[in-house]
N, C-alpha and C positions, 0 to 999 in steps of 0.2 A: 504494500500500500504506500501509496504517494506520502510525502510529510505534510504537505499543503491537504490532501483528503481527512490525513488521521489530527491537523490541529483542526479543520473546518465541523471534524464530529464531537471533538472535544468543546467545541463552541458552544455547539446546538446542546450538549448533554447538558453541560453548565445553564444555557438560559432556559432548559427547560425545570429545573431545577430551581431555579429562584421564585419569589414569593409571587405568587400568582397575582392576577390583576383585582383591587380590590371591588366588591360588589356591593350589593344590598344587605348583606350580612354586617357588613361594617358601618351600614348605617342603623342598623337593629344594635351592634354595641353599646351607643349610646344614648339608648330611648333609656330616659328617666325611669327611676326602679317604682314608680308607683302611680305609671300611666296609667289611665283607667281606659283613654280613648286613642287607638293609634288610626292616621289617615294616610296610607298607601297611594300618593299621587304620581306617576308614569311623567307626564305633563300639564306640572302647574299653571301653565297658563292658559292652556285649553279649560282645565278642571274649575279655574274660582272663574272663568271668564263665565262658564255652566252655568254655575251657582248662581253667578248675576243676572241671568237672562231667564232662570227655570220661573215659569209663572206660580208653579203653587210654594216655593221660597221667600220667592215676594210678597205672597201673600200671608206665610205664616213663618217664624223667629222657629225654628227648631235648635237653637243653639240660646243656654239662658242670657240675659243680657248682659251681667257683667262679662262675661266670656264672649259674645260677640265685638263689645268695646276692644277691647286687647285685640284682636284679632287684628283688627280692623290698621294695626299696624305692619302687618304684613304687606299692605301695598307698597310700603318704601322699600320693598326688597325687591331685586332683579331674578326670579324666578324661570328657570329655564330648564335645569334637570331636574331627575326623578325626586323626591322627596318625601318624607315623615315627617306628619304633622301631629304633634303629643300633645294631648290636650290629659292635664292632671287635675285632679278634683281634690282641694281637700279641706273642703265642706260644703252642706247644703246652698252655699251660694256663693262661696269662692273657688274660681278654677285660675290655672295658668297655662301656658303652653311651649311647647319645643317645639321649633320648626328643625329640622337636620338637612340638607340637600348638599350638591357637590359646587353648589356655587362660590366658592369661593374668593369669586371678585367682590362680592357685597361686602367684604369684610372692609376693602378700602375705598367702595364707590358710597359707601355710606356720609363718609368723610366730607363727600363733594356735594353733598343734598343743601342748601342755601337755605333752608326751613328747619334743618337741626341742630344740633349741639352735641359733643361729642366727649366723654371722660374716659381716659386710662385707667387702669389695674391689673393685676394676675394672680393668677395661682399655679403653684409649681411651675412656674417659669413658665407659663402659655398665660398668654395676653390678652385681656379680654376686654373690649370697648364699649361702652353705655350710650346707648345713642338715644338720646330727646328731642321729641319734636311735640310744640303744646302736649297735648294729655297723654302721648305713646310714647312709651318707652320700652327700646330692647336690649339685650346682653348680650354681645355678640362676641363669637372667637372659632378661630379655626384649627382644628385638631384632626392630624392623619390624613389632609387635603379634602375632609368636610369643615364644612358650615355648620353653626350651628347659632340660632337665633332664639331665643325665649324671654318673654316677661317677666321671668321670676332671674334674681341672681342668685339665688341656693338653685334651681335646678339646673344653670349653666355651670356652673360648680360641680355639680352631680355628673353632665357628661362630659366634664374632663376629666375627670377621674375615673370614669365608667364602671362598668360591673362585669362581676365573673359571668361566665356563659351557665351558673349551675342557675334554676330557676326559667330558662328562658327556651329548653326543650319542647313546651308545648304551644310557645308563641312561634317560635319558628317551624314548627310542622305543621300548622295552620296559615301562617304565611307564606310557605309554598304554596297553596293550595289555590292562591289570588289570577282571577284573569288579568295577564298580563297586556290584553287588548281593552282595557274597560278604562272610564273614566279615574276612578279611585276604588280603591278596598279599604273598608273599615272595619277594625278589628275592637272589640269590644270585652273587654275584662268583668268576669264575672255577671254576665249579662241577663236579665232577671225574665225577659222575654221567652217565650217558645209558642210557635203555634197553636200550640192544644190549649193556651191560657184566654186563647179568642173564646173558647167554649164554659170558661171556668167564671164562677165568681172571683171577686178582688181577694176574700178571702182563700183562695184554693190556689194562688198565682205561685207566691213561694214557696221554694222546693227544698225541701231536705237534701244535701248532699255529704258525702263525709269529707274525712278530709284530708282524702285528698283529692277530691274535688272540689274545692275551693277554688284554686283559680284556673281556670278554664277561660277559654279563649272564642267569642263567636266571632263569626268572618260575615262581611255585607259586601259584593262588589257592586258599584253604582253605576248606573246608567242614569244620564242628564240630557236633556235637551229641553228648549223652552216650555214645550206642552206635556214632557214625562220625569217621572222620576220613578227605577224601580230598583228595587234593594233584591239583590241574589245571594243568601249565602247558606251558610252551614252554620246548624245551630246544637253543641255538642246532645247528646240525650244522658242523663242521669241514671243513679239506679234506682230511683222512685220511682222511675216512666220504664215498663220494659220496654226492651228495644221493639219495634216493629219490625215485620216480615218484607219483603216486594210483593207478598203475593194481597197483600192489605192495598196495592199501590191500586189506582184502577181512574175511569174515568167517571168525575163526580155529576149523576143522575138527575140527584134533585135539580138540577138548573133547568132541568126540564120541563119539571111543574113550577116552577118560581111565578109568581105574577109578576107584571113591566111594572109597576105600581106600589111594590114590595120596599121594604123599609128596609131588609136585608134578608139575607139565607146563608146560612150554616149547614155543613158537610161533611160527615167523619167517617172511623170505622165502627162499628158496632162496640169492640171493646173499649175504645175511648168515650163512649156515649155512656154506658155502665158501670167503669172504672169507679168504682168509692162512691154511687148514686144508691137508688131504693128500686133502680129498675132489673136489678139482677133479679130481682123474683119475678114469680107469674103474676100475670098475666105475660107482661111483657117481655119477660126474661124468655118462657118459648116462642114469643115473636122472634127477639134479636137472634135465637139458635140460626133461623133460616133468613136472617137477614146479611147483605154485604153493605149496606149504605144503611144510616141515620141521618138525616137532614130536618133541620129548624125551619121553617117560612116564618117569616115577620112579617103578614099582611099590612095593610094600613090601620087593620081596628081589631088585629085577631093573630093568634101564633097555629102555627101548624107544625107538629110533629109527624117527619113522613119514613117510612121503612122499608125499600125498595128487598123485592124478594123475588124471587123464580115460582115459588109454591106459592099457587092462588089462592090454596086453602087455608093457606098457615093462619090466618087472620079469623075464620072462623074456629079452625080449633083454638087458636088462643084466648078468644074472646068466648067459646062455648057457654059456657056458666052464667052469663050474664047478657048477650048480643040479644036484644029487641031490636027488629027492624023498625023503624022512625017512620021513613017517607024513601022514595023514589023518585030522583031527580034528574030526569034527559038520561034513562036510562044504567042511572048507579042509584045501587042501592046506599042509602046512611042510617046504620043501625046506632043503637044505644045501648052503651054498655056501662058497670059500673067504676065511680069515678079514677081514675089512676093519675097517681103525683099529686102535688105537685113535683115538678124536677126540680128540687132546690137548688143543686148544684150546678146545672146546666142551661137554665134558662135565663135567670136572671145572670145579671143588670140588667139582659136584654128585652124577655120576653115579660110578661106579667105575672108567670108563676102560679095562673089559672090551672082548674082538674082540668083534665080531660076525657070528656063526656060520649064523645060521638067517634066514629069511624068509616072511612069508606076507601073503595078501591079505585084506582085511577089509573088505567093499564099495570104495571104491575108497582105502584106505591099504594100503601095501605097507609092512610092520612088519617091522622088523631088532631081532633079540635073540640076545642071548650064549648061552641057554640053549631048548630046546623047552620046558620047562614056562612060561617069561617069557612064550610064544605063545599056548600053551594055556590061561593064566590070560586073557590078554587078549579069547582068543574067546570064552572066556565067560560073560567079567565084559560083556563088548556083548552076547551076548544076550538075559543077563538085565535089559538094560533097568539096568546098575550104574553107569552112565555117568556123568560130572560135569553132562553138559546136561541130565538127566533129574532130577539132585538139586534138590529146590525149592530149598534152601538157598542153595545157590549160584545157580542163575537169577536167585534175588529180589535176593540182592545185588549182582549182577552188569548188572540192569537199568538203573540208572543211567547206566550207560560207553557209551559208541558200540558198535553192533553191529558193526564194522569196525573193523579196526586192521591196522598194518607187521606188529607184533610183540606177542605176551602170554604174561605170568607167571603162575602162579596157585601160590602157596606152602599149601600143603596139612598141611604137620606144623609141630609149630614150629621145630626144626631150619633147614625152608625156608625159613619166613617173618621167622625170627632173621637166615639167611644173604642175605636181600634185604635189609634194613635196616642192615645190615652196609655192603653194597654202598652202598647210598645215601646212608649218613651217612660215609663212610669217606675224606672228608677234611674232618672236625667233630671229630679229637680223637678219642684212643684209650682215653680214659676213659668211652667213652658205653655201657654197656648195655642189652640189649635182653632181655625176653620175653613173647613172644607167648601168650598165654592159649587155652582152647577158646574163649573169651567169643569170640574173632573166628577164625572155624573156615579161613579164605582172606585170602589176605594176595593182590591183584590190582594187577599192574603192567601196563600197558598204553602203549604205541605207535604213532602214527597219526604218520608218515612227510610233511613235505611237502617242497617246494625248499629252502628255508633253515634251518627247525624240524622239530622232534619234536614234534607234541603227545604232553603225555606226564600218563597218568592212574597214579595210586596212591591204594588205597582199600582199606581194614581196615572191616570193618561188623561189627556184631552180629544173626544171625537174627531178623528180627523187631523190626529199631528204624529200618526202612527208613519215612522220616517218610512220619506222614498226611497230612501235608500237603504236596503238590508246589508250590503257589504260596499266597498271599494278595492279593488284590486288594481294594482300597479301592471299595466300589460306591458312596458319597458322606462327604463331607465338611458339613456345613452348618451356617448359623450361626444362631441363636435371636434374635430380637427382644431378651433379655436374656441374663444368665447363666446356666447352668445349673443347678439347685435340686438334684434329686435322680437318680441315674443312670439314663440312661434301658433301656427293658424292650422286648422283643419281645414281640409279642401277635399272633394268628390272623384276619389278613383269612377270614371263614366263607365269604366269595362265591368266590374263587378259590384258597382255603388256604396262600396266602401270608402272611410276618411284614411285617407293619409294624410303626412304631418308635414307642412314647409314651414323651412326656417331658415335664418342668414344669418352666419357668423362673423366674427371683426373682420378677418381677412376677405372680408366679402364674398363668399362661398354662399351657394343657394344650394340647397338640400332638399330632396325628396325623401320622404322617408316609408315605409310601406305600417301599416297597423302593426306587425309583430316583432317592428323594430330594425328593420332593414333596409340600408338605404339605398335606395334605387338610385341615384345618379345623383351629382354635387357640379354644379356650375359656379365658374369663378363669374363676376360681376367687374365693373369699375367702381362701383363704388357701393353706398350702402342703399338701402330701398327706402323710400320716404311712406310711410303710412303704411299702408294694410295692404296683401295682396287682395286683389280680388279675381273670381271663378268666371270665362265666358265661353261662349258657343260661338266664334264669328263664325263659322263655316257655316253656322245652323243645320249642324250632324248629327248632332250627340255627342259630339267630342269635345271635353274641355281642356282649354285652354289656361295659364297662371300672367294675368297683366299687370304691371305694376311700373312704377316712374323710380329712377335715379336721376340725380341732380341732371345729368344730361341728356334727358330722354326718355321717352314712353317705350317701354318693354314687354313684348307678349309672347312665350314659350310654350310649348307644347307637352305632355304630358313625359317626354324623355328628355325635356332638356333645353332642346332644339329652338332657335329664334323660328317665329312665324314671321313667314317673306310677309309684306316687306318692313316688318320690324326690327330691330327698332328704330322708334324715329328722334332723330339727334335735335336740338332744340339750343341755339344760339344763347338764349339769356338763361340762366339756371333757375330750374324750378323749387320750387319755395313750400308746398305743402302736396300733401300725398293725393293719389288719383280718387278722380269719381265717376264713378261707370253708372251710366244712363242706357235703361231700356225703357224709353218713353210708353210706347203700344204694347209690350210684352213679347217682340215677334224678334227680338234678337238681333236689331236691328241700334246696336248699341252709341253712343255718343261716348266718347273718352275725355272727361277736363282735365287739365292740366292749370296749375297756379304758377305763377310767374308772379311774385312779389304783388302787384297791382293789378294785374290783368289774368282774367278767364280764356281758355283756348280750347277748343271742340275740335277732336279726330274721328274720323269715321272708322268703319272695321276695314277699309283699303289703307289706312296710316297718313290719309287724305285732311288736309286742316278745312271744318265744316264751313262751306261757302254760306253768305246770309245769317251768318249769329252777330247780330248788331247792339255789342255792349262793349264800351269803349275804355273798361276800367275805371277803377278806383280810384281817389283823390288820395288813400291811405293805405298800406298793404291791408291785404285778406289775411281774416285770422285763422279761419277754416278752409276745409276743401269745400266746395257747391256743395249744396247738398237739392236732390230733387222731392219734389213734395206732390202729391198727382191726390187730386180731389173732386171728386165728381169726375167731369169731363175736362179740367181746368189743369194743366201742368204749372209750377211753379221752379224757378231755379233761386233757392237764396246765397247770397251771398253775404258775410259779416264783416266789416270793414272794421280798422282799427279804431278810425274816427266818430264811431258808435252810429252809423250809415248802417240801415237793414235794407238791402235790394231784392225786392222779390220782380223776378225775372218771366216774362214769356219764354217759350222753349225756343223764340228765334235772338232772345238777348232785350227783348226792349220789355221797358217798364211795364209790370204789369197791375203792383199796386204801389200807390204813394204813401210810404210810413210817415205818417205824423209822430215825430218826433225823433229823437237821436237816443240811444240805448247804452247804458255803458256798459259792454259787452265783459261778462267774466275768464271767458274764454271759452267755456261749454259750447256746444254745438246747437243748432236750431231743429228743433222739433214740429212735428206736427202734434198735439197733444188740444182731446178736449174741443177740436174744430176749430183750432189757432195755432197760429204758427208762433212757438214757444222755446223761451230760451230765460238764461237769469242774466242777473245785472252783479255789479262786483258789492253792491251792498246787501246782498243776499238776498233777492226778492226775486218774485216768478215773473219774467215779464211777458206777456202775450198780446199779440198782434191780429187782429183779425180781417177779414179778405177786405173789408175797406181802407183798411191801414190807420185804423184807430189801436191806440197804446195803451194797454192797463196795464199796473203794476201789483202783485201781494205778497205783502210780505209774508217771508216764511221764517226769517231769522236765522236765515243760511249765516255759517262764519264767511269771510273775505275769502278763505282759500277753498270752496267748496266745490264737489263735481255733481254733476246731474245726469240722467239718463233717462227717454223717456218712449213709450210705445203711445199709439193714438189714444189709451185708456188707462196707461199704468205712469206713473213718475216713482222715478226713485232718484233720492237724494243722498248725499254724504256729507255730512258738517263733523268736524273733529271728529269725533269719536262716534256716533250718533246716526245710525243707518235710518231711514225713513222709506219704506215701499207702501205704496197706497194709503199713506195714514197710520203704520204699522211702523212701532220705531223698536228698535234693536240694538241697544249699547254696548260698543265693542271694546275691545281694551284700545289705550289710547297709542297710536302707531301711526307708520306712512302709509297710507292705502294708496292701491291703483284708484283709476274713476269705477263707480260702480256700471256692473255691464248686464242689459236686460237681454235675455235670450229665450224666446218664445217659440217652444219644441213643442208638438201633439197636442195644442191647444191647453198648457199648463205654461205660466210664467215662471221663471229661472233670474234669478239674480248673485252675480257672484263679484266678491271684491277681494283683493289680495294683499294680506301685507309684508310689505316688504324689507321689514325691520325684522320681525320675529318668522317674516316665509311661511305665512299659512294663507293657505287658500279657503274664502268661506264661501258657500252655498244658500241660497234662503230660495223661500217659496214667496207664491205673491203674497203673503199673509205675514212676511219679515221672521219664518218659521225655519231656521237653522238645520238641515237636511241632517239625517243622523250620519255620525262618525265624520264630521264635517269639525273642525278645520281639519284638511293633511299637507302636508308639506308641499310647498310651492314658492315660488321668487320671482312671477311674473301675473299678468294676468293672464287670466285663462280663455279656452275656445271650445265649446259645449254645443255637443253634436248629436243625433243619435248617427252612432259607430257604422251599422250592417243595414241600414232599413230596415232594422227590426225592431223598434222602440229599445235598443240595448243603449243607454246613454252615457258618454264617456267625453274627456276633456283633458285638452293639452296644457300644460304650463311649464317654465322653465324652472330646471333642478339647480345644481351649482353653477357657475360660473360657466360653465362649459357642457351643460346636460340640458335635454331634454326630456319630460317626463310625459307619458299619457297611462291617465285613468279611466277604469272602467266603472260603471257605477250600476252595481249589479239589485 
């Protein structure tokens, strides 16, 4: 063996050999020894950005309020990697908190905040700084190249010095267990919650455990988006609760009979309904033998216990002894039997704790109520198809959760869904309130039973914000010969009506690229491309063409590459803003402008300058390209002059309306919006024009630096931080954005803006409703297409410096 081979293995043995790269484990080190509450955030600033925009957050403090206030100083931090957020309790109304992350520059950009104040100290020679700003204050220092931030100074204390790994076994084998694709995991110390306490009274909630189970670890992964919020996790089981089987697991029935009308409905297994009750005897107790489901109805004025079974008889023999048939109603019988229960322990807080009197059969549930009318509303709230599984509303929301489960809640009023949150938060402090809106017409707890755990789902949705998007997948990645010049575009392979991707890099290189990331041909240029390319047909084939201007010249190339004779066409004075392609009639019979500083210029598809367009220029350059506006039978060409000049054009160049008055253009483009030809002013107002050339102005309260975007019926706006589509406003974290871009696919409005400070790409509906798994990484704005002609819809935007990225949005 060579000496250069045998030192090259000696290398690799050595670095393979050194301390490994350090992970999440090292940020688990120094979680304070008496966290109650740990938050698992992937990306902090997608997550608190969640937080701020989730509607039912806004509407309800689930965090108590002194511990909200502290929080609240977390905004002075530069949040960028994964992080732990410790929330320590130690007392009924004082909490503190650790933030842990790898950010490490906060330690000295803290420094440079003009609104704080800043004290030295340390311990054991690590350095730890007190930063003030009015009423927040944190303790900051950084150990082993974490961060670490807290309101308390004993518990920054606490992780510098850290803790032995003995005690911290069963946190960390629950913290594997976290979707590493989800917005946050919350991990939960000693957590007083479990599903089956939906069914218990307040007194029946605490559990015995020994001890060593004392502390125990429950796990939430969170899902956010403006209109959801659902908690997925694992909730340990005890040895008070035996464990449950899978074969208990099943799809819960009663939703079947539930009335739309229903106050709520409860769902279990027959041994959770009997567990420590008075229903293990007879009567009931040989009902439950032949039963698989127990379920509650909460009418509006009545409880209904229902017993889903196979044996149709099991109801009369159980009730033998005592079953007097009543009456006969549309064909079911409602007998009377002697009173049974109350369920003390099962019914209440919820139900009213009435006997029950009466019984009947409803395909195969056998329904216990206090009252015959409780019966007779029931049979005919199921025939009429009134049922909770029959409500779109709730199926759509309910799609999400496993079609099986142990056990399910479904809070129906808000009363219900108040008194499950109750339940849940109900060792978080007795200052926390709660109210449930229509906005989330079901409040859904659910249970899936296994040997050790509960899975355990809780999910508030809004109708209708159930995301477009189920997944997003990366269909490539790819990297340019150079950097990237201008954002790249989706354009229509005509052979098999697929998008492919064109893009220009600094060396001025024009790239095609094919959907699976292959690029089909790369054209050097003279220079760079001004504006947008855009897609035509001269030939009026079916074959398209890519036309587009550089400084010296209108350019139109064919789908390999190739100049189309006789382009392109060379242009003496340089042109100044990007192309606008005019298909006046629709027949492809297209018009090419071209800006030249002050002056408009019209080419035909021969590369011919259009004879008879009679506009003589501007007194001021143009700020935009033409843009054509077609209304009724009436073409318009505008034109926005520096000098606050609006020229609305006939398609041969002469005046066609006279703007009364002068505009102080913000630079935004002119719209048709509303039956007016629409654009803003630099002091932030809407300004519109209508076919007579009369000027209104409204204010909107736009800031000076704002963008607008606007379809014949939709506007959307961007001021600072502050998205606005249709009246629907959406606060973002405050950053550089692109202008906001309206893109109107399959008759469903699309808006997406990018920023390009922190490279996230965001998505909204016309209702300002954050598409799920939205933001992902991006550094351009984007171009949003359907992919295949198949409603598959996917979006290019640029990656690093030198990449290009297309998403598919499945």
């Amino acid at each position: 063996m060579r000496p250069k081979t045998v030192f090259l293995l000696l290398f690799l043995v050595l670095v393979s050999c050194t301390t490994p790269k350090k992970t999440n484990s090292d940020l688990i080190s120094r979680i304070p020894e008496n966290a109650s509450v740990i938050v698992k955030i992937p990306n902090p600033q997608a997550f608190f950005n969640a937080l701020k925009n989730n509607t039912f957050l806004q509407e309800n403090a689930l965090l108590p309020p002194a511990l909200s206030r502290k929080l609240e100083a977390l905004r002075f931090l530069d949040k960028k990697s994964e992080a732990l957020l410790c929330v320590i309790r130690t007392s009924d109304s004082l909490y503190d908190f650790t933030y842990i992350s790898r950010d490490v520059e906060n330690y000295t950009t803290l420094d440079s905040l003009k609104d704080g104040d800043t004290k030295n100290s340390s311990l054991n020679k690590t350095a730890i700084k007190q930063f003030s700003s009015g009423k927040h204050k944190l303790f900051n220092t950084v150990v082993d190249s974490m961060f670490i931030s807290s309101s308390s100074e004993p518990l920054i204390e606490e992780s510098i010095l850290g803790k032995s790994e003995v005690g911290r076994e069963n946190f960390r084998k629950i913290f594997a267990l976290a979707d590493k694709d989800k917005q946050a995991s919350v991990f939960l110390r000693n957590h007083p919650f479990h599903p089956e306490d939906i069914t218990r009274t307040d007194s029946t909630t605490a559990r015995k455990r020994n001890a060593a189970q004392q502390d125990h670890w429950t796990m939430f992964d969170l899902s956010l988006s403006p209109g959801e919020l659902l908690l997925s996790g694992i909730i340990p089981n005890t040895d008070s609760l035996p464990a449950n089987t899978s074969a208990q697991i099943a799809e819960r029935k009663t939703i079947g009979i539930t009335p739309v009308n229903a106050r709520g409905v409860l769902s279990f297994t027959p041994a959770d309904f009997s567990r420590g009750d008075s229903l293990s005897v007879s009567p009931v107790g040989d009902l439950l033998a032949s039963t698989d489901e127990v379920g509650i109805i909460f009418g509006e004025k009545y409880d209904a216990v229902v017993f889903h079974t196979f044996d149709a008889g099991v109801a009369e023999k159980a009730f033998s002894s005592s079953a007097v048939l009543n009456t006969t109603f549309r064909d079911h019988n409602i007998y009377q039997i002697d009173p049974v229960g109350p369920f003390s322990q099962t019914l209440p807080p919820f139900g009213e704790g009435k006997e029950l009197m009466f019984y009947t059969a409803i395909e195969n549930h056998i329904v216990l109520a206090h009252t015959v009318d409780a019966l007779t509303d029931l049979i005919v709230q199921y025939q009429s198809k009134s049922t909770l599984n029959k409500r779109t509303s709730y199926t759509k929301i309910a799609e999400e959760l496993p079609d099986v489960s142990s056990l399910l809640a479904v809070g129906m009023t808000p009363g219900f869904k108040e008194l499950f949150l109750k339940k849940l938060f109900s060792g978080y402090g007795k200052d926390l309130s709660f109210s449930v809106s229509d906005n989330f017409p079901y409040m859904i707890v659910q249970g899936v039973a296994d040997r050790n755990y509960t899975h355990t789902n809780i999910l508030l949705r809004k109708p209708g914000s159930r995301r477009s998007a189920s997944g997003i997948s990366q269909k490539f990645n790819i990297a340019l010969d150079a950097d990237v010049a201008i954002p790249p575009q989706l354009v229509t392979n005509h052979q098999n009506k697929q998008k492919e991707v064109v893009v220009q890099d600094v060396e001025h290189n024009l790239y095609l690229i094919s959907r699976d990331g292959k690029v089909l041909w790369k054209k050097k240029l003279n220079g760079r491309i001004i504006g947008r390319i855009a897609q035509v047909d001269i030939f009026r084939n079916g074959r398209l063409q890519l036309a587009f201007t550089l400084s010296d010249g209108l350019y139109i190339v064919d789908r390999n590459g190739k100049d189309v004779s006789p382009f392109p066409v060379k242009v003496k004075s340089p042109i100044t803003k990007g192309l606008a392609v005019f298909d006046y009639d629709k027949n492809k019979k297209y018009r090419f402008f071209i800006t030249q500083n002050n002056i408009i210029v019209p080419f035909n598809a021969q590369g011919k300058r259009v004879k008879g367009f009679d506009f003589k220029g501007t007194q001021s350059p143009i700020i935009n390209p033409p843009e054509h506006i077609r209304t009724g039978s009436r073409d318009y060409i505008a034109v926005q002059e520096e000098n606050g000049n609006l020229h609305l054009l006939h398609r041969t160049g002469k005046k066609r309306v006279n703007v009364k008055g002068k505009i102080d253009f913000s630079g935004n483009k002119l719209f048709f919006y509303n039956g007016k030809f629409t654009t803003s002013n630099s002091s932030g107002d809407l300004v519109q024009v209508d076919k007579q050339g009369r000027l209104n102005k409204r204010q909107l309260g736009l800031a000076k630096d704002h963008h607008i975007d606007a379809t014949s019926r939709t506007l959307a706006t961007l001021s600072d931080n502050i998205l606005t589509i249709k009246q629907n406003k959406y606060e973002l974290d405050y950053g550089i954005y692109t202008q906001p871009e309206i893109f109107y696919i399959h008759d469903k409005i699309y808006v997406s803006v990018t920023d390009i400070q922190t490279k996230k790409v965001y998505l909204f509906d016309s209702n300002a409703l954050l598409l799920g798994h939205f933001p992902v990484y991006g550094t351009s704005a984007i171009d949003l297409a359907d992919l295949d002609g198949r409603r598959n819809l996917g979006f290019v935007t640029q990656g690093e410096k030198d990449k290009v990225v297309l998403y598919e949005i499945k």
